[in-house]
N, C-alpha and C positions, 0 to 999 in steps of 0.2 A: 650291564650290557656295554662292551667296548662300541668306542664311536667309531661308525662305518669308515674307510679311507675315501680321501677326495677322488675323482675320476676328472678332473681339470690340477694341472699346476700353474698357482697363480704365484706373480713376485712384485716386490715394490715397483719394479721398472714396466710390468706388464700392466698393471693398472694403472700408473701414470700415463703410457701408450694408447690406452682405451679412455683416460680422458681427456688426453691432448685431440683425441682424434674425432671426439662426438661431442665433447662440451666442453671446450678451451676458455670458452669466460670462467670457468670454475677450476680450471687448473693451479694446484697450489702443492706444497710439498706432501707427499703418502710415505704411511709408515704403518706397518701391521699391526691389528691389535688385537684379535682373535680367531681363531678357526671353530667354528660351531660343527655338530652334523652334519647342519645344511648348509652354511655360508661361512663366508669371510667375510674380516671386515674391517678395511682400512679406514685410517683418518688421513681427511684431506686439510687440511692447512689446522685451524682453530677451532672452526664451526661446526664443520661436515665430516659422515662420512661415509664411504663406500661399502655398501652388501650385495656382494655377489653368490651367486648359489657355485657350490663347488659339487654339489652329484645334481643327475637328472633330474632323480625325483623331487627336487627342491626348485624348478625351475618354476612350474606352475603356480609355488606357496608366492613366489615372488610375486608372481603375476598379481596374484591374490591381491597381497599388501598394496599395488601400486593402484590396482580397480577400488578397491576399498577403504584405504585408509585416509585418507582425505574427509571424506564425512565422519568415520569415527571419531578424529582427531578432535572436527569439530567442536562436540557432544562430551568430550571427557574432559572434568577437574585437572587433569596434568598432561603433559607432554607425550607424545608416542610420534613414533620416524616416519610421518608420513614424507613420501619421497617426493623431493624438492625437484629432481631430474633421473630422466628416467635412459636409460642407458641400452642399445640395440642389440643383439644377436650379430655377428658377423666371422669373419674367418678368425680372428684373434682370440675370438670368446663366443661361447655355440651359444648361449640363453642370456636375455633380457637381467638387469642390472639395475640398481636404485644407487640416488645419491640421495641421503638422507641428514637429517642435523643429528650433531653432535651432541650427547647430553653430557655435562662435566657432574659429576658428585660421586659418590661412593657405592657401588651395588651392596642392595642388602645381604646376598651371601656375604659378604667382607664384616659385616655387623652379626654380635652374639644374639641368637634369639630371644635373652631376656629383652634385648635394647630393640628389635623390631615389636615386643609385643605392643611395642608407643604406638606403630602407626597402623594398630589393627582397625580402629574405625575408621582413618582414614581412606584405607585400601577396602573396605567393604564399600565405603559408597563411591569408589570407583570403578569396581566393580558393578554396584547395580547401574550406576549411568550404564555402563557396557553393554550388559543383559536386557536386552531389549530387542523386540522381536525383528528375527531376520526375516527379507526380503524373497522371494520365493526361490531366486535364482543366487543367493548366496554360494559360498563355497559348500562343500558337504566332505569331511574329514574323517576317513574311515575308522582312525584310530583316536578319536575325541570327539567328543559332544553325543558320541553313541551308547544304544544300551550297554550296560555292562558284560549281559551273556555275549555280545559280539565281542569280545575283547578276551571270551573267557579261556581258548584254544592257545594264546599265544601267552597269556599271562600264567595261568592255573601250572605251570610246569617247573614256575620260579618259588614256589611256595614250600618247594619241599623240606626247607631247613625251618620253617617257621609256621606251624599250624594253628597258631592264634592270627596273625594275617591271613592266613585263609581261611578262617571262620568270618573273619571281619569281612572277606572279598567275597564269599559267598552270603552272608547278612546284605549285601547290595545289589546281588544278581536276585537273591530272592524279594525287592523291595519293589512294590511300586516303581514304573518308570516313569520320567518327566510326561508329564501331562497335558502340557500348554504347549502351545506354537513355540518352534525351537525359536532361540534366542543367538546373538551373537554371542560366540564365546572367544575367548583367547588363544585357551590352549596348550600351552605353555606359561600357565604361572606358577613361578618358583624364586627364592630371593634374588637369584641369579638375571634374572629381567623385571628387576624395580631398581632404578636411579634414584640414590635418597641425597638429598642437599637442603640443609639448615636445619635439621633434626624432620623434616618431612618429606613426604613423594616425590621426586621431581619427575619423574618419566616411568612409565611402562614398556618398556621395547621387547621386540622380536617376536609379530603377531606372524609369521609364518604357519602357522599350525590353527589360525582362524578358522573358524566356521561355524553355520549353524549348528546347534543343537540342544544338548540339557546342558545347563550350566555347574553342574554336580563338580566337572574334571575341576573347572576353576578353583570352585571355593574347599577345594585338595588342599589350600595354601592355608588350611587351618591349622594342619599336621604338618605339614612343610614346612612354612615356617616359623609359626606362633610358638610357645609355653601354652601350658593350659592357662594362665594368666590371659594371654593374648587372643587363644581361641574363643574362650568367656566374652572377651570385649565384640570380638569379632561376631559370633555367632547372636550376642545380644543386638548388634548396630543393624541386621538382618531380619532379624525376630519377624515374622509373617510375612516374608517379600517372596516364599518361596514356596514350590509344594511342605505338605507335612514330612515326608519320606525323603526331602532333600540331604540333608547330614548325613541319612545312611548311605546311600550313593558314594557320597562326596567323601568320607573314610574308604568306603570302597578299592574308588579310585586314589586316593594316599598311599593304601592297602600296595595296591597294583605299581606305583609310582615307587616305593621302596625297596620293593621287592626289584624292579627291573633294573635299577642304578646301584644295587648291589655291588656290581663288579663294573662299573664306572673307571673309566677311565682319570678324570678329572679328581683330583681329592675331592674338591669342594661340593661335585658330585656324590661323589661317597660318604662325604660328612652328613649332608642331606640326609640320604637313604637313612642312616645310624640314626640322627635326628627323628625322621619323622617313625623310621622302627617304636622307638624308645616312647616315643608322645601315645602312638597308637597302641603300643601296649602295657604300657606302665612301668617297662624293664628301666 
């Protein structure tokens, strides 16, 4: 799926301007460091740095991160961007804006999958701190933490070069759904948002895509980014934390997650999709 185009142009001088102008004790040199879907994200001097949402519909997920992630933060074994300051809507920039810290180390996309399958236990039980039951008024994410037939109209059409992912994505729609009181989920995990430094975790970023639900999409990150080496570790460090039917889901949506970054824009996107193809079907 190519990534959407921005409907805002942001520049290094534009974002400087918005934080000269709302949080000038934090003013320090910006320089670009990514364009996501939903945001950009500069670094402000050493520590910080700036996510702005570049389309509408990313304007709320912000919101989201900035109501919520402070207590997450709390609660979790490693680092996540909860936003240090928080940035206003005005004639320069139409939606609200986070300054968030800086994590320096290496994303695990940039690491071969043998070498992440090290920090499969790790990332399981950051994971379960995570999964833990949301609050009634949480977010609610139409496109994660839901059953999987809701997802089946927009995903089932990507399937058509590969009939064993859609055996596997239909084995998930037909599976028991999550059972328990939805849980805080992420939403977006994939190597591409873990921070590794010193051969472990250092950060989780880019909870944009939070919300309550089943925790199935998450632990996707079996096939995403493990070996069956890694998955093994992964899936053992979990053992009864979760319904019986939870795995099948959770390939499901791998299933689903492969299939839609097919034609990815990003390589490292693309290598993904190939990866977790390859894991989920043995090719």
């Amino acid at each position: 799926m190519p990534q959407p185009p921005a409907e805002v142009i942001l520049t290094t001088a534009s974002v400087e301007r918005l934080i000269r102008a709302q949080h000038p004790d934090l003013a320090a040199p910006v320089r670009p460091v990514a364009r996501g879907w939903d945001n950009a994200v500069y670094r402000l001097g050493d520590t910080l740095a700036v996510r702005l949402p570049v389309r509408a519909v990313a304007a709320p997920l912000i919101r989201n991160e900035q109501r919520w992630l402070p207590a997450i933060a709390a609660r979790l074994p490693v680092a996540v961007p909860a936003p240090l300051a928080v940035g206003e809507p005005g004639e320069s920039f139409p939606w609200h804006w986070s300054i968030v810290p800086w994590f320096s180390g290496t994303p695990a996309s940039a690491v071969d999958p043998q070498a992440r399958d090290d920090i499969a236990v790790e990332f399981a039980q950051v994971l379960l701190a995570l999964h833990t039951p949301a609050p009634s008024e949480a977010p609610h994410n139409p496109v994660r933490g839901v059953p999987l037939a809701a997802r089946a109209a927009a995903v089932e059409p990507r399937f058509i070069d590969s009939p064993r992912l859609r055996e596997i994505w239909q084995d998930g729609c037909d599976a028991p759904t999550w059972p328990n009181p939805p849980v805080w989920v992420h939403g977006d995990v994939h190597p591409g948002n873990l921070v590794l430094q010193s051969g472990g975790i250092h950060a989780l970023i880019d909870f944009g895509d939070m919300c309550a639900g089943d925790p199935a999409c998450d632990l996707a990150i079996a096939w995403l980014g493990f070996t069956a080496v890694g998955r093994a570790r992964f899936m053992a460090a979990l053992e009864g934390e979760y319904d019986p039917h939870i795995w099948t889901r959770a390939q499901a949506w791998a299933a689903a997650i492969a299939a839609l970054l097919a034609d990815a824009d990003d390589a490292w996107l693309r290598a993904m999709s190939v990866h977790a193809g390859a894991e989920l079907t043995g090719a």
